[in-house]
C-alpha atoms as one frame of an Amber mdcrd trajectory, in Angstrom:
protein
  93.627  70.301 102.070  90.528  70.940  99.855  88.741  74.154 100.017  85.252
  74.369  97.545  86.891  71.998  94.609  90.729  72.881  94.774  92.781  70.891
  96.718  96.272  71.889  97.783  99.027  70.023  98.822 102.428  70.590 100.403
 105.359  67.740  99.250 107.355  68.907 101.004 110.124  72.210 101.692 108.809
  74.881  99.308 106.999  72.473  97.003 103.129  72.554  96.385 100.747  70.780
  94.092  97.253  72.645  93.240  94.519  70.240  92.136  91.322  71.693  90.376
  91.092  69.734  87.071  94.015  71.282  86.367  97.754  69.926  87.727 100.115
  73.080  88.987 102.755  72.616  90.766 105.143  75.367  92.276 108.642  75.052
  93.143 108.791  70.658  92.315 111.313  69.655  94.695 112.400  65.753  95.378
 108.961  65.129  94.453 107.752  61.402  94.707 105.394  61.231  92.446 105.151
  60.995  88.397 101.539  62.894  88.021 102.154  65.177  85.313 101.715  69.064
  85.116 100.087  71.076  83.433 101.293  74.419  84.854 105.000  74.964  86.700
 105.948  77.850  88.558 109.366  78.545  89.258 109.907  81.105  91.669 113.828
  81.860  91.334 116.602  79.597  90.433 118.238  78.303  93.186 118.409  74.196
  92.769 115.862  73.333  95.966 112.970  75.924  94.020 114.267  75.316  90.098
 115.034  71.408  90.144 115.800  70.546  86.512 115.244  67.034  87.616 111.955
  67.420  89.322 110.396  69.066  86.267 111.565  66.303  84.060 109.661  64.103
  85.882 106.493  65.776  85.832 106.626  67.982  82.984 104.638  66.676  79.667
 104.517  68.252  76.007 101.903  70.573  76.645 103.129  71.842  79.845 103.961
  75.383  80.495 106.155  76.640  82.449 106.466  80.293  84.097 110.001  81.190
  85.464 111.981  83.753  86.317 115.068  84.477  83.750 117.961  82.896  86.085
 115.892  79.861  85.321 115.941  79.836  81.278 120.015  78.482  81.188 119.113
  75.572  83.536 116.217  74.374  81.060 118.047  74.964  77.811 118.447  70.776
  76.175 116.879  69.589  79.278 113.727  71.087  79.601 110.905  70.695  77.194
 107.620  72.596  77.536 104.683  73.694  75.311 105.613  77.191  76.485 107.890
  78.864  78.567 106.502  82.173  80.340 109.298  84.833  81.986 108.162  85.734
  85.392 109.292  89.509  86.892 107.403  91.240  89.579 104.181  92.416  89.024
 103.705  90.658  85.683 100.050  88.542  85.032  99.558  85.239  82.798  96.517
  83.710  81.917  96.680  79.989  81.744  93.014  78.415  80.500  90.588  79.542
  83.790  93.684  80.231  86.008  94.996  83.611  86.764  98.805  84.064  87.549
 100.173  87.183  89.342 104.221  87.037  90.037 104.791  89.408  92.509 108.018
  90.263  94.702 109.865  88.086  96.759 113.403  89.179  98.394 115.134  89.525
 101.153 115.947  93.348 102.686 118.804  92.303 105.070 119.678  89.465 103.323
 122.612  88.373 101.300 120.513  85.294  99.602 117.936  86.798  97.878 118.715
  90.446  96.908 115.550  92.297  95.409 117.972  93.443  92.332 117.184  89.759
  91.094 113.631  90.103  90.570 112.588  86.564  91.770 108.762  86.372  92.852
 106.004  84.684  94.695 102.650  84.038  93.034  98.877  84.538  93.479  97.440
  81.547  91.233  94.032  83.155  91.534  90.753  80.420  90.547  87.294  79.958
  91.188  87.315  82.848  93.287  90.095  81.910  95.136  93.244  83.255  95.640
  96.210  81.514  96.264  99.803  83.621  97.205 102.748  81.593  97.268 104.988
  83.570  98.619 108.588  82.423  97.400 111.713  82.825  99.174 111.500  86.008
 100.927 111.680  88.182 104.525 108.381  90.467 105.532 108.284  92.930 102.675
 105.890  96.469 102.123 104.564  94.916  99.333 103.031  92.496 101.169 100.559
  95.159 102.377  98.652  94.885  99.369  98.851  90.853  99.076  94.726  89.875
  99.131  94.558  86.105  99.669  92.635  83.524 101.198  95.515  81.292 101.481
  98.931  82.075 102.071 101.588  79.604 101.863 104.721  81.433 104.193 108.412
  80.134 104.339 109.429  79.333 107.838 112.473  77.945 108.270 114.416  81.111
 109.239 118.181  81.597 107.813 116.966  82.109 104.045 113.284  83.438 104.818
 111.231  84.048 107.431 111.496  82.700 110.814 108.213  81.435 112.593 108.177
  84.431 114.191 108.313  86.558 110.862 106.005  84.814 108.869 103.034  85.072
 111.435 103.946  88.785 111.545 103.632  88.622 107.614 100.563  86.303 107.858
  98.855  89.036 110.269  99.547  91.588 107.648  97.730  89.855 104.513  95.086
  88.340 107.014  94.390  85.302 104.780  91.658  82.349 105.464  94.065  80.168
 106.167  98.014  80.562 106.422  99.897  77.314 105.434 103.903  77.409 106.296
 106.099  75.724 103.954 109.739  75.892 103.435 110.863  73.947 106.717 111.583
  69.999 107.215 114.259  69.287 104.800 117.017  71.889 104.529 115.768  74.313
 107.466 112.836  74.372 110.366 111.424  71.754 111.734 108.026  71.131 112.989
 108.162  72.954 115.860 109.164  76.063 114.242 105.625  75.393 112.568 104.159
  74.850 115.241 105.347  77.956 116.648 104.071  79.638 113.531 100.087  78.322
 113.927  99.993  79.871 117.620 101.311  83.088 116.774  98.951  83.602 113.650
  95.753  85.500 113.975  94.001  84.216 111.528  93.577  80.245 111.096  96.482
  78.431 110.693  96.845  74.752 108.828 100.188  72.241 109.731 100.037  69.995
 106.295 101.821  66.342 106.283 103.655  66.051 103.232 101.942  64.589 100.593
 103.597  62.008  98.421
């Protein structure tokens, strides 16, 4: 999807490439192909979101990464980067034009992703856009005060949001355009997407995976 010079793409379960000049990628994840990055964010550590492998693939020498600490063991001897950037909730990065905000991600009920662990979502903010990934996570308060034009929302129910969920979340933030991810390869299919688009409120885009 392109939207005034940035294009986004979805590879695929909670993976996303951003293309303005720039190469970012969030949460690499049995990624296909070798383009290199020159931004990673890592929202938490579990191995489907923080793939060692995946970011040996596209990571270069002057590629930065920005992780959250549960991340920094996996990368030790097998991860090289130009710099390596701790992500905690509510901290900002500048990275050349691009502005990074990690913000929370967790789930209330939830065994699987306890707030206490202070893994995030991002707003990769450029060119007057602003882009919230939202990580692994339930509806939260905090996203009451997420302002986005795109939101990319976990579906697939069990670890995050189900369809129904994430349309209620989407209605909160009241993006542009609301994007689910997280569904296809470990949970949600395309239905439960599908189910996601007619509930929104706002507009609602079903990506293919990119390869």
């Amino acid at each position: 999807m392109d939207i005034d010079g940035i294009r986004i793409e979805w590879l695929g379960h909670a993976a996303v490439r951003i293309i303005l000049g720039m190469v970012i990628y969030i949460d690499p994840y049995q990624v296909s192909s070798n383009e290199k990055a020159d931004l990673i964010l890592i929202t938490h550590g579990h191995y489907d979101h923080c793939s060692v492998e995946d970011i040996q693939k596209i990571a270069k020498h002057e590629t930065i990464i920005i992780a959250t600490t549960d991340c920094t063991s996996k990368f030790a001897g097998k991860v090289e980067a130009a710099d390596l950037r701790l992500a905690v909730p509510g901290k900002k990065f500048e990275v050349g034009e691009v502005k990074i905000e990690a913000v929370p991600a967790y789930n209330p009920k939830k065994q699987f992703h306890p707030k206490s662990n202070d893994w995030v979502g991002y707003i990769v903010e450029v060119k007057g856009k602003r882009i919230y990934h939202a990580g692994d996570t339930d509806v939260i308060p905090e996203m009451e005060k997420i302002n986005a034009d795109i939101a990319l929302l976990p579906i697939g129910g069990t670890y995050t949001m189900t369809p129904e969920e994430a349309a209620e979340a989407a209605n909160k933030i009241n993006p542009k355009i609301a994007i689910p991810i997280h569904f296809g390869a470990i949970v949600g299919t395309k239905a439960d997407a599908e189910k996601f688009k007619a509930l929104c409120k706002c507009e609602a885009k079903i990506l293919n995976p990119s390869v």
